[in-house]
CHARMM internal coordinates of N, CA and C (Angstrom, degrees):
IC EDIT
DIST 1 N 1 CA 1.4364
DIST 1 CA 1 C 1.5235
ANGL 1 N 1 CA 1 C 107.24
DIST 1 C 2 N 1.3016
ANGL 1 CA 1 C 2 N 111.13
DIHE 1 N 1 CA 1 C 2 N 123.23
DIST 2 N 2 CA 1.3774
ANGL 1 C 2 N 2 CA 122.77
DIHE 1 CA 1 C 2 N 2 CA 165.56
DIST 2 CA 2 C 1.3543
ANGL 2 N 2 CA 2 C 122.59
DIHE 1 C 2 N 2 CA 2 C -55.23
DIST 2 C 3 N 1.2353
ANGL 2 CA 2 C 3 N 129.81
DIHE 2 N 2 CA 2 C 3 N 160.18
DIST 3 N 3 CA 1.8604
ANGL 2 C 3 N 3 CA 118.01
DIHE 2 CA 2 C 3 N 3 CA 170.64
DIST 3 CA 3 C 1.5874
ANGL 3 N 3 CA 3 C 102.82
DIHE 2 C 3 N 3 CA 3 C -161.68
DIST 3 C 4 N 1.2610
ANGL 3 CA 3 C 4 N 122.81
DIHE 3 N 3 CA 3 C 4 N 126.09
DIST 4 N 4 CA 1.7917
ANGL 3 C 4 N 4 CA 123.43
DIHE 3 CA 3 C 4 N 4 CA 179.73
DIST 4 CA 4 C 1.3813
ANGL 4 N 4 CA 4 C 122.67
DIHE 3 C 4 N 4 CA 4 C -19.82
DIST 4 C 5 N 1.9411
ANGL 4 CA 4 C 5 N 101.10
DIHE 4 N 4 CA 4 C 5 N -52.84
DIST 5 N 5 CA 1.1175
ANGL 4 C 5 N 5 CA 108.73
DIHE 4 CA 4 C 5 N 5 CA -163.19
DIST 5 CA 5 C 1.2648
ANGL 5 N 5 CA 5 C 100.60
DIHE 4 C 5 N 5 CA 5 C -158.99
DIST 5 C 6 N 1.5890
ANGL 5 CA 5 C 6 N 109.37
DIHE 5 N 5 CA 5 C 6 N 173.31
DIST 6 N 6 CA 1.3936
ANGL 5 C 6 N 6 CA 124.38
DIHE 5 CA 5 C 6 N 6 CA -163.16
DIST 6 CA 6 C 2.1050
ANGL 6 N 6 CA 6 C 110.17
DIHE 5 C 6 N 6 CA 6 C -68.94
DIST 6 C 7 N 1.7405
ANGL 6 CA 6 C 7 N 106.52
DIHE 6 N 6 CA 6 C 7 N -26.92
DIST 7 N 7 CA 1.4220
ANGL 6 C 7 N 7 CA 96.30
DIHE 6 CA 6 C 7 N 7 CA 166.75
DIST 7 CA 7 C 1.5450
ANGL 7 N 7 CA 7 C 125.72
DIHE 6 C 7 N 7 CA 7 C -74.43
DIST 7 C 8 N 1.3854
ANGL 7 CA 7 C 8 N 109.67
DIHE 7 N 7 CA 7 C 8 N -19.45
DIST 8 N 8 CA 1.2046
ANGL 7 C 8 N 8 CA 111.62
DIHE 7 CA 7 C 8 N 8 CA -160.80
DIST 8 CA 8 C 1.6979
ANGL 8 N 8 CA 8 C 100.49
DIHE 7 C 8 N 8 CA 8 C -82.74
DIST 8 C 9 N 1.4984
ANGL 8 CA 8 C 9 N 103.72
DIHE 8 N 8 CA 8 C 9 N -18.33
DIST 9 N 9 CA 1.2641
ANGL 8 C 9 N 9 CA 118.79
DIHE 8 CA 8 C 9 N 9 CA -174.52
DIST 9 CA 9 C 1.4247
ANGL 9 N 9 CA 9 C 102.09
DIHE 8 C 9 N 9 CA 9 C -80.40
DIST 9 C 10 N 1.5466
ANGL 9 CA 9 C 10 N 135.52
DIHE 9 N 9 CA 9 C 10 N -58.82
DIST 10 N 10 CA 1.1273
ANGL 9 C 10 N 10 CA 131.84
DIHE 9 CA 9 C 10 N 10 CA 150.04
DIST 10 CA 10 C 1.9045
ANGL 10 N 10 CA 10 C 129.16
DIHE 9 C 10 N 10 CA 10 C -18.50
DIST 10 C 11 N 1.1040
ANGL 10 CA 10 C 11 N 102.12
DIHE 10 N 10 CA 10 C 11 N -42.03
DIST 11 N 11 CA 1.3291
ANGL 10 C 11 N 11 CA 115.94
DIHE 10 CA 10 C 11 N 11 CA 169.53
DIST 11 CA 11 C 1.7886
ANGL 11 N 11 CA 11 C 136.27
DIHE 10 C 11 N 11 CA 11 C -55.03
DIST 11 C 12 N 1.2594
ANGL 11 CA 11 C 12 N 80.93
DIHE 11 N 11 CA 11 C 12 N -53.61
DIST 12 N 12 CA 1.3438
ANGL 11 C 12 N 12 CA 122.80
DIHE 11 CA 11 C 12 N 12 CA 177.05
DIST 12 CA 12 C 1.7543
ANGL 12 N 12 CA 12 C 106.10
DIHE 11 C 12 N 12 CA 12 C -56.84
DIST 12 C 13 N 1.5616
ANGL 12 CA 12 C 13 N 79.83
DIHE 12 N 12 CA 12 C 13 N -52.79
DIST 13 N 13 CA 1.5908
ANGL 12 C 13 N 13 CA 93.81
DIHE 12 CA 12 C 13 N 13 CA -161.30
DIST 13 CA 13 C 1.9148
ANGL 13 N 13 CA 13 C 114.27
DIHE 12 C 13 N 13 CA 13 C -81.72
DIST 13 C 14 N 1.4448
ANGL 13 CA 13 C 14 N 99.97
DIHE 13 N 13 CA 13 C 14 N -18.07
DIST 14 N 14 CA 1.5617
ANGL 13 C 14 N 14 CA 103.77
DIHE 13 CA 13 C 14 N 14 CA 177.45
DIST 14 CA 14 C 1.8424
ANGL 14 N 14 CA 14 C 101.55
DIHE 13 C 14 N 14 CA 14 C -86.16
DIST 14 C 15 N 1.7368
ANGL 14 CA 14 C 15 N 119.47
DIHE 14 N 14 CA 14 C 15 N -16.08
DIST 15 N 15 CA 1.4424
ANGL 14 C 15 N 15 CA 119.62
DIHE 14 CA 14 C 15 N 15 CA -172.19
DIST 15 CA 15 C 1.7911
ANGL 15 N 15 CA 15 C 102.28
DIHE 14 C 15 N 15 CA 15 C -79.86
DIST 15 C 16 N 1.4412
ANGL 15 CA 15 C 16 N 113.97
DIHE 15 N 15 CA 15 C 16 N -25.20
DIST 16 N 16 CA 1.2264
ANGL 15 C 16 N 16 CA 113.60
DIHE 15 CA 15 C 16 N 16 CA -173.81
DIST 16 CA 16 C 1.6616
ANGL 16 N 16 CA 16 C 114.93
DIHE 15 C 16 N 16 CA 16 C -101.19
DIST 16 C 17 N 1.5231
ANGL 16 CA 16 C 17 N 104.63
DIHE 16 N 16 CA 16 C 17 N -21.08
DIST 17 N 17 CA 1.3755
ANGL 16 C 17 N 17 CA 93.68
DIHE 16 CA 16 C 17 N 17 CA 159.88
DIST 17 CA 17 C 1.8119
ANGL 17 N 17 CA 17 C 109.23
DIHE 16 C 17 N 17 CA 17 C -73.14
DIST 17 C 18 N 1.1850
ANGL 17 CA 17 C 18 N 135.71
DIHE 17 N 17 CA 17 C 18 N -18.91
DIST 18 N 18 CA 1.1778
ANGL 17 C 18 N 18 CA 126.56
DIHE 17 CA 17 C 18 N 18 CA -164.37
DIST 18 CA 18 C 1.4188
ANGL 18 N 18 CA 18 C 106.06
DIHE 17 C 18 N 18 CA 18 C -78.83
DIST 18 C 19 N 1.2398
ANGL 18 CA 18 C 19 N 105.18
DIHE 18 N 18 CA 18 C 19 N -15.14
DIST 19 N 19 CA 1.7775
ANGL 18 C 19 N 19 CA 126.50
DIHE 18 CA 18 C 19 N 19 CA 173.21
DIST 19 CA 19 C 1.6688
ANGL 19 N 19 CA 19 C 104.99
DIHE 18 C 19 N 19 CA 19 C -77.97
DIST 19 C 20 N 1.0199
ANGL 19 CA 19 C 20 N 128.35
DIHE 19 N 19 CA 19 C 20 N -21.07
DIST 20 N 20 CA 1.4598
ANGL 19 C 20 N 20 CA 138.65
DIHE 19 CA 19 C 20 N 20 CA -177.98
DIST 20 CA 20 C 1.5660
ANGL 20 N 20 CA 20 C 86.54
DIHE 19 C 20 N 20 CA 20 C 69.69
DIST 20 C 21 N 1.5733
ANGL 20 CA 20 C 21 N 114.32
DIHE 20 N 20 CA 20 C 21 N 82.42
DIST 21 N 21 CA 1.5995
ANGL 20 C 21 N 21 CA 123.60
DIHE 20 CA 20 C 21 N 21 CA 162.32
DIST 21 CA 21 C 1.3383
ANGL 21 N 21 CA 21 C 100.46
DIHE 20 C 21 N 21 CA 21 C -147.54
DIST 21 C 22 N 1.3331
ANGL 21 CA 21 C 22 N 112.96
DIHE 21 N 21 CA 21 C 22 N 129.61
DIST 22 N 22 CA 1.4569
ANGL 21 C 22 N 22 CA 122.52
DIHE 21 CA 21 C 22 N 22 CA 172.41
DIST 22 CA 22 C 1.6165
ANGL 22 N 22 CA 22 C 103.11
DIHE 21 C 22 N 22 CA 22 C -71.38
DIST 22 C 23 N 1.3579
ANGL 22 CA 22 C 23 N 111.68
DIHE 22 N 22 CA 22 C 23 N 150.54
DIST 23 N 23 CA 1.3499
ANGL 22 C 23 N 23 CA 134.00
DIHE 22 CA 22 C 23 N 23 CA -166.25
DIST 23 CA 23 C 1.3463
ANGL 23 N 23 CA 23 C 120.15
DIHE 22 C 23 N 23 CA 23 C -138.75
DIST 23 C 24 N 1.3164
ANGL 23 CA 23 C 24 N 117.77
DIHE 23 N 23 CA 23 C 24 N 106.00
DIST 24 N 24 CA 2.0231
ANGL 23 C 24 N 24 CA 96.75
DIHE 23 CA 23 C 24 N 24 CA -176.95
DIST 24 CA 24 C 1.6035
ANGL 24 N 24 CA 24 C 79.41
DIHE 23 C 24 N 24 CA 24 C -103.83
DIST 24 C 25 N 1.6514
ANGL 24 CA 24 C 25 N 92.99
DIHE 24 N 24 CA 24 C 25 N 153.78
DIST 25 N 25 CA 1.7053
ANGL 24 C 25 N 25 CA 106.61
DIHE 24 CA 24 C 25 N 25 CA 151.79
DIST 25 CA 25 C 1.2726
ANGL 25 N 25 CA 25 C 124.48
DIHE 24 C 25 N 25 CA 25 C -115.61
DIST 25 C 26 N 1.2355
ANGL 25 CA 25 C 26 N 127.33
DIHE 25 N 25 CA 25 C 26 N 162.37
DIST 26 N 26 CA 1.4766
ANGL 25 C 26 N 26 CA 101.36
DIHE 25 CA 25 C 26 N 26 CA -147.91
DIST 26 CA 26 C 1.7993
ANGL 26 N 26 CA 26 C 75.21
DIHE 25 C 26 N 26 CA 26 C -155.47
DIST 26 C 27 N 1.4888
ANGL 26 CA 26 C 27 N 109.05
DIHE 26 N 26 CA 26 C 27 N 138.95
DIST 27 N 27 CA 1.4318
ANGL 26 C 27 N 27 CA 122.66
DIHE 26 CA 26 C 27 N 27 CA -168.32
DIST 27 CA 27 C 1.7359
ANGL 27 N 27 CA 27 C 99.93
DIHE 26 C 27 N 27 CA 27 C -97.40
DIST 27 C 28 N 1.5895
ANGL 27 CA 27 C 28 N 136.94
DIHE 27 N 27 CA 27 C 28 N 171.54
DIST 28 N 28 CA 1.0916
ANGL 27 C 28 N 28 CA 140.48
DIHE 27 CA 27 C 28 N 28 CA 166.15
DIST 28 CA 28 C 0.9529
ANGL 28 N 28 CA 28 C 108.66
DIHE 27 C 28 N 28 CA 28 C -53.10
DIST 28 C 29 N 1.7275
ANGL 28 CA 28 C 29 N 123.16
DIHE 28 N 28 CA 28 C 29 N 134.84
DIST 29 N 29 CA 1.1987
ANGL 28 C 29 N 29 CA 146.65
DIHE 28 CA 28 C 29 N 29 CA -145.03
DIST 29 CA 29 C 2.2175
ANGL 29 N 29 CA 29 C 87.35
DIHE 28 C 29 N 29 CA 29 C -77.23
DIST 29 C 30 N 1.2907
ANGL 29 CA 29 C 30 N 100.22
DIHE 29 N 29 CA 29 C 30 N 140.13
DIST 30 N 30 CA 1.9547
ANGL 29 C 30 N 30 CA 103.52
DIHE 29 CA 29 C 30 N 30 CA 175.06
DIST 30 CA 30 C 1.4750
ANGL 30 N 30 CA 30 C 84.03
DIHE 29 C 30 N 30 CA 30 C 87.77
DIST 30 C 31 N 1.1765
ANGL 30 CA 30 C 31 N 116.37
DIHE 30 N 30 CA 30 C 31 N -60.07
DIST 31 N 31 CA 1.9606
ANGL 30 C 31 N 31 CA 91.20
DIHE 30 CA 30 C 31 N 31 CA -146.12
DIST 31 CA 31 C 1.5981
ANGL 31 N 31 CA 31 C 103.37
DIHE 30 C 31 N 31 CA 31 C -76.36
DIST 31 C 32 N 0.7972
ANGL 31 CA 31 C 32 N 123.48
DIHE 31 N 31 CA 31 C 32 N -19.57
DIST 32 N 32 CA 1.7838
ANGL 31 C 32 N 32 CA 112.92
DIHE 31 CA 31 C 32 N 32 CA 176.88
DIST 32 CA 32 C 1.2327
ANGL 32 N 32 CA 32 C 119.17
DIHE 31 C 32 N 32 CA 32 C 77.63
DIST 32 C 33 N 1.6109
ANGL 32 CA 32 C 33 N 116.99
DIHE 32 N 32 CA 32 C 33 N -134.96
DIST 33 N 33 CA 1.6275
ANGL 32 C 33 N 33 CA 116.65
DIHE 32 CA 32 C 33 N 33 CA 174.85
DIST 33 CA 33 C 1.0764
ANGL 33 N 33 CA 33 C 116.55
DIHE 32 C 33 N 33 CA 33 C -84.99
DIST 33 C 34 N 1.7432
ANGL 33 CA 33 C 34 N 109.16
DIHE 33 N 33 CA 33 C 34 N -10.75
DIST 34 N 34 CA 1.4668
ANGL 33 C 34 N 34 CA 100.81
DIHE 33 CA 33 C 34 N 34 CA 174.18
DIST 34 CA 34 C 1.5741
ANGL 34 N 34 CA 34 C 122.27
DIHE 33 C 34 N 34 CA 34 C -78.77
DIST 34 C 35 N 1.6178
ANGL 34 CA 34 C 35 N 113.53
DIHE 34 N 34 CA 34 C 35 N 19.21
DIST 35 N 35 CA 1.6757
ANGL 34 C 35 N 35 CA 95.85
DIHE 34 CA 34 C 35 N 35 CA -160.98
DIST 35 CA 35 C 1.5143
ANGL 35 N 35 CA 35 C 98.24
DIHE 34 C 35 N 35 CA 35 C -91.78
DIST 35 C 36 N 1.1411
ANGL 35 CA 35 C 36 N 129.96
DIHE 35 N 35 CA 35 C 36 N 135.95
DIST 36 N 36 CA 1.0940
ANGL 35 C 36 N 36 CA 130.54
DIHE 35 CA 35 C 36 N 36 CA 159.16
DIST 36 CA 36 C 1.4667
ANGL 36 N 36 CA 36 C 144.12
DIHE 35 C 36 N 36 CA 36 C -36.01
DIST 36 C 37 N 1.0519
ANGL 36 CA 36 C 37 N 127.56
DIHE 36 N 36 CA 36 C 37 N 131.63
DIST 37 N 37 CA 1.6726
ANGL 36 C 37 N 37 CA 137.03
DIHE 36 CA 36 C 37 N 37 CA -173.31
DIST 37 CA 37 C 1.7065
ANGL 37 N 37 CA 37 C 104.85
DIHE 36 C 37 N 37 CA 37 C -16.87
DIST 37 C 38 N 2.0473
ANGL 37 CA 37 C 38 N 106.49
DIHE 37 N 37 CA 37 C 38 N -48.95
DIST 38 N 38 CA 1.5425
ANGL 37 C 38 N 38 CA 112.03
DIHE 37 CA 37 C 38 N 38 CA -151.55
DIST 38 CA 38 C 1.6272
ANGL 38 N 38 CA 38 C 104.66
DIHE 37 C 38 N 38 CA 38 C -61.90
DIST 38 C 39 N 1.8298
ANGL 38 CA 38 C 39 N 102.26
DIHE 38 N 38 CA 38 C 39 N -35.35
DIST 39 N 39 CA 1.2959
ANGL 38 C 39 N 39 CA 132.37
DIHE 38 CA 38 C 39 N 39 CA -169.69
DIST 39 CA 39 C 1.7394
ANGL 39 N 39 CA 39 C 96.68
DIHE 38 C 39 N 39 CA 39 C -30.24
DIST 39 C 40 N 1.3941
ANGL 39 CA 39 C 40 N 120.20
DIHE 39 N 39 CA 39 C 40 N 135.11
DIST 40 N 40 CA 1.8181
ANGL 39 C 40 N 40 CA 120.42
DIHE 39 CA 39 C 40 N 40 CA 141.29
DIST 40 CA 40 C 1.6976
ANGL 40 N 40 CA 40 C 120.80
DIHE 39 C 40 N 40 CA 40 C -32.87
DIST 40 C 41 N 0.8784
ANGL 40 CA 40 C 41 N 150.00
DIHE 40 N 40 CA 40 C 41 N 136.28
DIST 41 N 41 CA 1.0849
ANGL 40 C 41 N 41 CA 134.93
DIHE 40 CA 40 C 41 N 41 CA 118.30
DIST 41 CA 41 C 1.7763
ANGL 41 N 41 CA 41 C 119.20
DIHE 40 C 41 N 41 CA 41 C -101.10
DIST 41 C 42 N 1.6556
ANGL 41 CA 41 C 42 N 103.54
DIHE 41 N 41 CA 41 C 42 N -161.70
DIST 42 N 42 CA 1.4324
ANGL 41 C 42 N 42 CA 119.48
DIHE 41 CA 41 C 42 N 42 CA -158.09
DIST 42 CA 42 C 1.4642
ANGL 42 N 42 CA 42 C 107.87
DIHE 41 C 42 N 42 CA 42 C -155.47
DIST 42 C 43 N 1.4690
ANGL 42 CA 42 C 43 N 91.06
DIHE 42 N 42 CA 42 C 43 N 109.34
DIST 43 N 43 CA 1.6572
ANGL 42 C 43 N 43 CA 100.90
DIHE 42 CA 42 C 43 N 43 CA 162.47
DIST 43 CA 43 C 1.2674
ANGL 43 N 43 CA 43 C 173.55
DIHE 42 C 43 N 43 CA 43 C -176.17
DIST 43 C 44 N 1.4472
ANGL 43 CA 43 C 44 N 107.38
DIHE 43 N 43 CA 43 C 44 N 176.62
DIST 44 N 44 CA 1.7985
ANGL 43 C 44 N 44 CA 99.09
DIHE 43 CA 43 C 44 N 44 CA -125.50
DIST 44 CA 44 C 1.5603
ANGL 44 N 44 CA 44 C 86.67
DIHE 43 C 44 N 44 CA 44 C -100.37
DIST 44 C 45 N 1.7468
ANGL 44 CA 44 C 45 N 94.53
DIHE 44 N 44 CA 44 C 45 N 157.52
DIST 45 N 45 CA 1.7733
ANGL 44 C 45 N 45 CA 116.65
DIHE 44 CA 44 C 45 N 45 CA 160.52
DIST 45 CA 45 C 1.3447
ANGL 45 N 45 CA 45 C 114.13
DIHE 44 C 45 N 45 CA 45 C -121.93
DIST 45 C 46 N 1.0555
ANGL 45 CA 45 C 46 N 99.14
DIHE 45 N 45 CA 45 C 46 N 157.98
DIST 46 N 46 CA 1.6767
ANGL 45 C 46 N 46 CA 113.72
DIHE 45 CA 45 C 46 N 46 CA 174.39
DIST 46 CA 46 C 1.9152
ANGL 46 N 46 CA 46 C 106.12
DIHE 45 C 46 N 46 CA 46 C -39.66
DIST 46 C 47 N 0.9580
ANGL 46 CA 46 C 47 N 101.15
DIHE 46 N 46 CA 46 C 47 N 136.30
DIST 47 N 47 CA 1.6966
ANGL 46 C 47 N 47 CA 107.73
DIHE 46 CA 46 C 47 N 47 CA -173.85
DIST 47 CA 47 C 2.0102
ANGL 47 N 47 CA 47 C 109.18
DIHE 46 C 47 N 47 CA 47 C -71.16
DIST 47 C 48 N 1.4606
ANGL 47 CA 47 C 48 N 104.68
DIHE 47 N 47 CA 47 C 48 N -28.41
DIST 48 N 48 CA 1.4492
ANGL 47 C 48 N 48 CA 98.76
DIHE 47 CA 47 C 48 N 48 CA 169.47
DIST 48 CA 48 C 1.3687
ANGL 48 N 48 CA 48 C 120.60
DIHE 47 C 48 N 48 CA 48 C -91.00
DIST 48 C 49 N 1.7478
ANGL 48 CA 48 C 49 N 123.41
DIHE 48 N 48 CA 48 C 49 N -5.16
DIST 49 N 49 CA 1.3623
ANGL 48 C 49 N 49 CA 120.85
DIHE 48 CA 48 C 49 N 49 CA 152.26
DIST 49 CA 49 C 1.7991
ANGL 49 N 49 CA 49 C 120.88
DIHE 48 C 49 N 49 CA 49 C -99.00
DIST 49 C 50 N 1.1411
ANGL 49 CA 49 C 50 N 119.24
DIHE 49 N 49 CA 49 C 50 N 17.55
DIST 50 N 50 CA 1.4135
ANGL 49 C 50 N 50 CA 131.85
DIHE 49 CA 49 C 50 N 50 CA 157.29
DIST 50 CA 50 C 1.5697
ANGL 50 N 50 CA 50 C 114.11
DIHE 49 C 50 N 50 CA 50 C -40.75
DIST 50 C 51 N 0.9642
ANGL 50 CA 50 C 51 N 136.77
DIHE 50 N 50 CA 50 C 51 N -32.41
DIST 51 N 51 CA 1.7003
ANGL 50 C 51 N 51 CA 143.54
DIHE 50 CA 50 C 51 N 51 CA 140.39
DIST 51 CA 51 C 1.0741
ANGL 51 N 51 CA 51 C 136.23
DIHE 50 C 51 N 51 CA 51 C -48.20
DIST 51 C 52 N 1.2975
ANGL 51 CA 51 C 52 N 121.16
DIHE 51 N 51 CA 51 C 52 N -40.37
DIST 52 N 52 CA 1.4229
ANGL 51 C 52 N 52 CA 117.83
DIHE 51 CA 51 C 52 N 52 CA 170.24
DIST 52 CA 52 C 1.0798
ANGL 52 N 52 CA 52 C 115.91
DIHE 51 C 52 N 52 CA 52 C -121.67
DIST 52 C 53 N 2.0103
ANGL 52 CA 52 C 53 N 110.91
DIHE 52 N 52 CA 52 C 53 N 22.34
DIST 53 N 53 CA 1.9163
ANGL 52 C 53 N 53 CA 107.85
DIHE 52 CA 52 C 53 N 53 CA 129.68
DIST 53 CA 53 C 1.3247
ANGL 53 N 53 CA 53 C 116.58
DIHE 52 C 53 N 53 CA 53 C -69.75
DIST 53 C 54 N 1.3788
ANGL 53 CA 53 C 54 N 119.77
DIHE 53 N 53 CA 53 C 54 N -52.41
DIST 54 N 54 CA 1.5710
ANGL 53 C 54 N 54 CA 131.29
DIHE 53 CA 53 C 54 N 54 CA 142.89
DIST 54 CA 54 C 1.4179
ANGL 54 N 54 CA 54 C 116.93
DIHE 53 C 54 N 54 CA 54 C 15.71
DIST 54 C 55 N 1.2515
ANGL 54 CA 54 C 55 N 93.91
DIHE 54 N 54 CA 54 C 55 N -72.50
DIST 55 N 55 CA 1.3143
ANGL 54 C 55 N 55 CA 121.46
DIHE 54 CA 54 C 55 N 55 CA -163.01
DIST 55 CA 55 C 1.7730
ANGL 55 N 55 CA 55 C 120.21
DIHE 54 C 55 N 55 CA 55 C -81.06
DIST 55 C 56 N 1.4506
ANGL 55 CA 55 C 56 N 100.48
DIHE 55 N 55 CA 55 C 56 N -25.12
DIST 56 N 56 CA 1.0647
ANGL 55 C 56 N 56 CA 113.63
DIHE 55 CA 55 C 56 N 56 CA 149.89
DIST 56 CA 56 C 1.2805
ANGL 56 N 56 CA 56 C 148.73
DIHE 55 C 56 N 56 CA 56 C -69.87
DIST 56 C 57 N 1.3514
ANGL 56 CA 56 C 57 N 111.14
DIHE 56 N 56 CA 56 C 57 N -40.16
DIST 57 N 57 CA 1.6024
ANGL 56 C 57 N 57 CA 137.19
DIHE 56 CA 56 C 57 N 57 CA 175.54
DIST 57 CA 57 C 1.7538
ANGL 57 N 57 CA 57 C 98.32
DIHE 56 C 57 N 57 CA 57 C -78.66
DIST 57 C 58 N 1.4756
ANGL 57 CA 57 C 58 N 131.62
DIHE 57 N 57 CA 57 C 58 N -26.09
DIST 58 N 58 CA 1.2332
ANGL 57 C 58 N 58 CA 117.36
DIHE 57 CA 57 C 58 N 58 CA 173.18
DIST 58 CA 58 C 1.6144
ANGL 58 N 58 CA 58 C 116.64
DIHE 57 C 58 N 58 CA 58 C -76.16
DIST 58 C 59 N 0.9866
ANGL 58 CA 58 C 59 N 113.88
DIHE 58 N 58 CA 58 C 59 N -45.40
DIST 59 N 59 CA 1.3489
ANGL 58 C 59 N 59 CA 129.49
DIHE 58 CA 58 C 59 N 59 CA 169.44
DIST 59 CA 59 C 1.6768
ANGL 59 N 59 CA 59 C 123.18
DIHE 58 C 59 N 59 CA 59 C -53.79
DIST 59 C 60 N 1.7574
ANGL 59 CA 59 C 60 N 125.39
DIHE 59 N 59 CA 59 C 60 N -22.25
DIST 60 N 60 CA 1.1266
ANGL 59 C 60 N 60 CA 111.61
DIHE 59 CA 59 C 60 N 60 CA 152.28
DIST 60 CA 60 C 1.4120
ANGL 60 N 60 CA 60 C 108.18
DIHE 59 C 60 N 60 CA 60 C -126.92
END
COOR INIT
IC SEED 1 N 1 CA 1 C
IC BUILD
């Protein structure tokens, strides 16, 4: 899952740990830790809980 920016990614990512789902976020591909907040990121879950992110994102 795509996301604008690095809060929305934060967001995202504290709603799905509250789900007990691991979450990596992952910054624009080259720039690393240096990319800035405005930067896109992307992010990923474990491929056998890919369903009940699913399952999450339908529900709100």
């Amino acid at each position: 899952m795509s996301v604008p920016n690095a809060y929305v990614a934060a967001t995202w990512s504290e709603l799905f740990a509250a789900e007990a789902l691991a979450v990596r976020v992952i910054p624009t591909i080259g720039v690393g830790e240096t990319a800035p907040v405005s930067e896109p990121r992307t992010l990923y879950v474990p491929t056998g809980k890919a369903h009940v992110a699913r399952e999450i994102l339908r529900k709100i």
